[in-house]
Rosetta silent file (secondary structure, phi, psi, omega in degrees, C-alpha in Angstrom):
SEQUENCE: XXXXXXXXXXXXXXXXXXXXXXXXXXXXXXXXXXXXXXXXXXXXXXXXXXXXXXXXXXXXXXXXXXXXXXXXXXXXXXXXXXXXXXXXXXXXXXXXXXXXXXXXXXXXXXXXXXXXXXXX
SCORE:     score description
SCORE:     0.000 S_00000001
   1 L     0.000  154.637  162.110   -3.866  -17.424    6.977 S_00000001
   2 L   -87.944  165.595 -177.065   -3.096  -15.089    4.455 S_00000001
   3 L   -69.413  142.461  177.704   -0.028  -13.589    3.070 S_00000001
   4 E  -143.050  128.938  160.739   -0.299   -9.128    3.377 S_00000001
   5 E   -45.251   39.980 -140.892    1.524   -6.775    1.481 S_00000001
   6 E   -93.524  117.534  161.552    2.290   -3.799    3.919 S_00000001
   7 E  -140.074 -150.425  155.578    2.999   -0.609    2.863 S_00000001
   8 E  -155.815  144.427 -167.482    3.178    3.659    4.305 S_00000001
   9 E  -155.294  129.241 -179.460    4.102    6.277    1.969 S_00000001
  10 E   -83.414  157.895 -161.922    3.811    9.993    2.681 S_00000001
  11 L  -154.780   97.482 -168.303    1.154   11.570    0.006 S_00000001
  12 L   -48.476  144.526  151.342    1.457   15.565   -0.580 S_00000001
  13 L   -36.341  -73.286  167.294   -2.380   16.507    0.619 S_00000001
  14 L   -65.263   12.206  144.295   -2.838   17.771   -2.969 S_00000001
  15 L  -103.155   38.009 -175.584   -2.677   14.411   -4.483 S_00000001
  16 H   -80.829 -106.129 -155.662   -5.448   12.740   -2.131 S_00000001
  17 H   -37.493  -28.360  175.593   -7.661   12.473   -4.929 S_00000001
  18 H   -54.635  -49.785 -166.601   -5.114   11.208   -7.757 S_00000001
  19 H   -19.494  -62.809 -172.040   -3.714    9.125   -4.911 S_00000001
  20 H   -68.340  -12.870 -171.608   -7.412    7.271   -4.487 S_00000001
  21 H   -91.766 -124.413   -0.965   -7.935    7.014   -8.390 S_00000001
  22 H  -150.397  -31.035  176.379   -4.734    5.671   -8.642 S_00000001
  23 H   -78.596  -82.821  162.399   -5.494    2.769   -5.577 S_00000001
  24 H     9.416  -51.616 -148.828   -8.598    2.755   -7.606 S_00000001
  25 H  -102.179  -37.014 -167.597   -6.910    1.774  -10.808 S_00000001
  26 H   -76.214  -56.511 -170.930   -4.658   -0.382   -9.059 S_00000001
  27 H   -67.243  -15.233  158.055   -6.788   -2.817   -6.921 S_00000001
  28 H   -41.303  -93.742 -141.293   -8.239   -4.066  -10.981 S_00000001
  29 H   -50.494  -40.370  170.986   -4.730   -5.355  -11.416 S_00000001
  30 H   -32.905  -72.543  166.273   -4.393   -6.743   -8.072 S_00000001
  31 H   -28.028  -77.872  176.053   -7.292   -8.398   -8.280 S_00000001
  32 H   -44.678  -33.011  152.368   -6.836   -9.848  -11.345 S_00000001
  33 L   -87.684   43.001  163.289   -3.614  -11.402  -10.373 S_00000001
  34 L   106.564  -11.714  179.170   -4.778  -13.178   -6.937 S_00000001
  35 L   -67.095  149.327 -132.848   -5.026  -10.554   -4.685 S_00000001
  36 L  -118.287  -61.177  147.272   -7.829  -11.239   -1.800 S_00000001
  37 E  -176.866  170.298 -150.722   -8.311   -7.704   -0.866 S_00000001
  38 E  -131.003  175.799 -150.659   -6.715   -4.285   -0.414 S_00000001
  39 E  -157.568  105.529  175.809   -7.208   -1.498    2.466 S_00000001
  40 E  -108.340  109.692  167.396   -6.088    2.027    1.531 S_00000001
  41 E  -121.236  120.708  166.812   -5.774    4.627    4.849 S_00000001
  42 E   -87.325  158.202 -155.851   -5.054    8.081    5.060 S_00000001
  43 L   -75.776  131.316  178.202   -3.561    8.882    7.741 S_00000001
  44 L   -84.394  -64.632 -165.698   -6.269   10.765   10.692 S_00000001
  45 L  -115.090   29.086 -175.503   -4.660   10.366   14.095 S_00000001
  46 L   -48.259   65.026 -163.330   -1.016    9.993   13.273 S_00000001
  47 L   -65.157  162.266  172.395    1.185   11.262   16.602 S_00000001
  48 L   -77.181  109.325 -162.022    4.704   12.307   16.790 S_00000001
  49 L   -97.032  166.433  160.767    6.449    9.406   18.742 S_00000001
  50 L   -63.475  -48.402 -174.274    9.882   10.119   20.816 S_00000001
  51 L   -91.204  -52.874  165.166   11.824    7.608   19.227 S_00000001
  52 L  -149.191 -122.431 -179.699   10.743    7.421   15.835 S_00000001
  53 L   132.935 -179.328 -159.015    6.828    7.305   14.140 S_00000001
  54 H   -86.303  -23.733 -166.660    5.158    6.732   11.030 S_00000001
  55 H   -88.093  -34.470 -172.162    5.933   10.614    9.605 S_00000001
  56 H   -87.741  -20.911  155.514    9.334   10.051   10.434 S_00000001
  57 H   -47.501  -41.619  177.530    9.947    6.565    8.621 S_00000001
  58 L  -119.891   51.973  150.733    9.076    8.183    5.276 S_00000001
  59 L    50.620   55.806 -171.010   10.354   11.807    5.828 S_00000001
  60 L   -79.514  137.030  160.992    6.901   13.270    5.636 S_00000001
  61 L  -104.400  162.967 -163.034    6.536   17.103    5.174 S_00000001
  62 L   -64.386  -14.763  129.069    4.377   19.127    6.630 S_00000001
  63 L   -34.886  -12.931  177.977    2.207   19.287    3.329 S_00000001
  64 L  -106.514 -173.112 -165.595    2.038   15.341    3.289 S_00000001
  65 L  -167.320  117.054 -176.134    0.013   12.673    4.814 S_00000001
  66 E   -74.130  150.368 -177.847    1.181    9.532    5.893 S_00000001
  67 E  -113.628  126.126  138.964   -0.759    6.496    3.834 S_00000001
  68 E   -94.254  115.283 -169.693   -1.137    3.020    5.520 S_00000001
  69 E  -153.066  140.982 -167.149   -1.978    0.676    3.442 S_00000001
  70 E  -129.959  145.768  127.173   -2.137   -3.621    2.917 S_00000001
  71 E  -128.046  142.962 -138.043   -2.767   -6.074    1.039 S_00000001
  72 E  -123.162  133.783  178.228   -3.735   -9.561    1.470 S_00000001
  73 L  -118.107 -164.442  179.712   -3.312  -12.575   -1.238 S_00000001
  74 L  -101.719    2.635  177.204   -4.034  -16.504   -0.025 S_00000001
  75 L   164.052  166.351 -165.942   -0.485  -17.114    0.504 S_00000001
  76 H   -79.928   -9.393  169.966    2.976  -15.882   -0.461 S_00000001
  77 H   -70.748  -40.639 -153.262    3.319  -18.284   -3.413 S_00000001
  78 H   -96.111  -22.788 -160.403   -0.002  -16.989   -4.962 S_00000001
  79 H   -81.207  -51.238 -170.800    1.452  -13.156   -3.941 S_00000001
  80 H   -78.981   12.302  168.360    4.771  -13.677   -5.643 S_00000001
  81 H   -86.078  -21.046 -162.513    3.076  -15.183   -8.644 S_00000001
  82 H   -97.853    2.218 -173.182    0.759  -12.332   -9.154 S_00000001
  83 H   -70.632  -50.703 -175.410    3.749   -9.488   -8.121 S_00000001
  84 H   -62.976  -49.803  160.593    5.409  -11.023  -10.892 S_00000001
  85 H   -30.614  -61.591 -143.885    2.204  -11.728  -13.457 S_00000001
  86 H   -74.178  -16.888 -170.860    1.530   -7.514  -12.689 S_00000001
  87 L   -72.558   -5.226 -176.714    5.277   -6.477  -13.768 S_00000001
  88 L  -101.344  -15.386 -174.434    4.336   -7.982  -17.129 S_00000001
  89 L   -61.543  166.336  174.408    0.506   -6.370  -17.219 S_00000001
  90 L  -112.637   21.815 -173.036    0.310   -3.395  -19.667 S_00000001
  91 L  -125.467  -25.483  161.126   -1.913   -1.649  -16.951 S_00000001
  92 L  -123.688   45.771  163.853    0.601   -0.743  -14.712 S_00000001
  93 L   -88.136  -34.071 -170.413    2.483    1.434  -17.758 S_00000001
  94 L   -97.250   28.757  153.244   -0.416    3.521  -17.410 S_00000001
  95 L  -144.623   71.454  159.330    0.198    4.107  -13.661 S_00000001
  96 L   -72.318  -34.987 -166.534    3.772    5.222  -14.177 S_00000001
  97 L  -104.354   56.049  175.910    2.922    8.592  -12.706 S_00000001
  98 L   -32.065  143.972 -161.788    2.808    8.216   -9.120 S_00000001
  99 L   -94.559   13.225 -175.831    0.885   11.331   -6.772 S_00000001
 100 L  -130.971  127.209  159.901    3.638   10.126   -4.418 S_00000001
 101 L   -37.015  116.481  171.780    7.561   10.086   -3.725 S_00000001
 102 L  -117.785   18.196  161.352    8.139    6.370   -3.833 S_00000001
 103 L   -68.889  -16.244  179.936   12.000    6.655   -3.014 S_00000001
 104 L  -100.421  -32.190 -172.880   10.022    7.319    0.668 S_00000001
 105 L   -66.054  141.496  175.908    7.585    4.515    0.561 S_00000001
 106 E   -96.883  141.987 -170.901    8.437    1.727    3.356 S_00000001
 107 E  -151.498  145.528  159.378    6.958   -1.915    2.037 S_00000001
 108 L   179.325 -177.054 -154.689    7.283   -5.787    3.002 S_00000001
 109 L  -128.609  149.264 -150.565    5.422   -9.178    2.641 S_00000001
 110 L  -144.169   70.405 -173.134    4.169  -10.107    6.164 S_00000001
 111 L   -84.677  106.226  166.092    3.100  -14.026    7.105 S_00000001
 112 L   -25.308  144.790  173.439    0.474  -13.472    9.875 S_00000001
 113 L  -133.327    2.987 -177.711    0.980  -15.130   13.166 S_00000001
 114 L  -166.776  146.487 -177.892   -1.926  -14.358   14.775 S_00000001
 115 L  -162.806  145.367 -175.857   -5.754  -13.397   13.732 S_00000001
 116 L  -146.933  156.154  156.733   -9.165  -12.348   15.582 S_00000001
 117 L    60.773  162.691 -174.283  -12.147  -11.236   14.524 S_00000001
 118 L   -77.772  159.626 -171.594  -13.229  -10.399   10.589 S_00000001
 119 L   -94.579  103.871  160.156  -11.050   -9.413    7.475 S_00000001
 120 L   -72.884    0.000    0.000  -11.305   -6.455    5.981 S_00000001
């Protein structure tokens, strides 16, 4: 199975569109170092849990949108080769200016235990 990238990041509403150029700009590099493929969602139906929830893991304001978003390589050897490969890329100097707080974003590397059905 493959290795996936997981991450959620709140995203002020009026950076939706950098946001997607910026995913946009991004899945190039990915790609190019090994990644398999990448899944960018803003958040639709996102409830308010009792105990905790996705707005309150990254401090979301009411002006944000939570982002869910993965990616998948062929295994965690090929992921930490290309994590490493992209910190060296000259292509992701020119996405220095994130449309997001990333002192908020939540992230980890995630080996599947269980898969049905097709891969987005």
């Amino acid at each position: 199975m493959p290795y996936v990238d997981g991450f959620v990041v709140p995203v002020p509403n009026a950076n939706r569109d950098r946001y997607v150029e910026m995913a946009r700009k991004g899945w190039d590099v990915f790609r190019r170092h090994g990644a398999l493929s990448m899944v960018e969602c803003w958040g639709d139906d996102v409830p308010d849990g009792k105990l905790t929830d996705f707005r309150r893991a990254v401090q979301c304001k009411p002006d944000e949108t939570v982002v869910f978003s993965w990616i998948t390589w062929p295994d965690r050897e090929a992921r930490d080769r290309g994590n490493k490969a992209m910190m060296e890329d000259p292509a992701m100097k020119d996405m220095s200016d994130m449309p997001f707080d990333g002192k908020r974003m939540i992230y980890g590397g995630f080996a599947p235990v269980f898969q049905a059905g097709g891969q987005t």
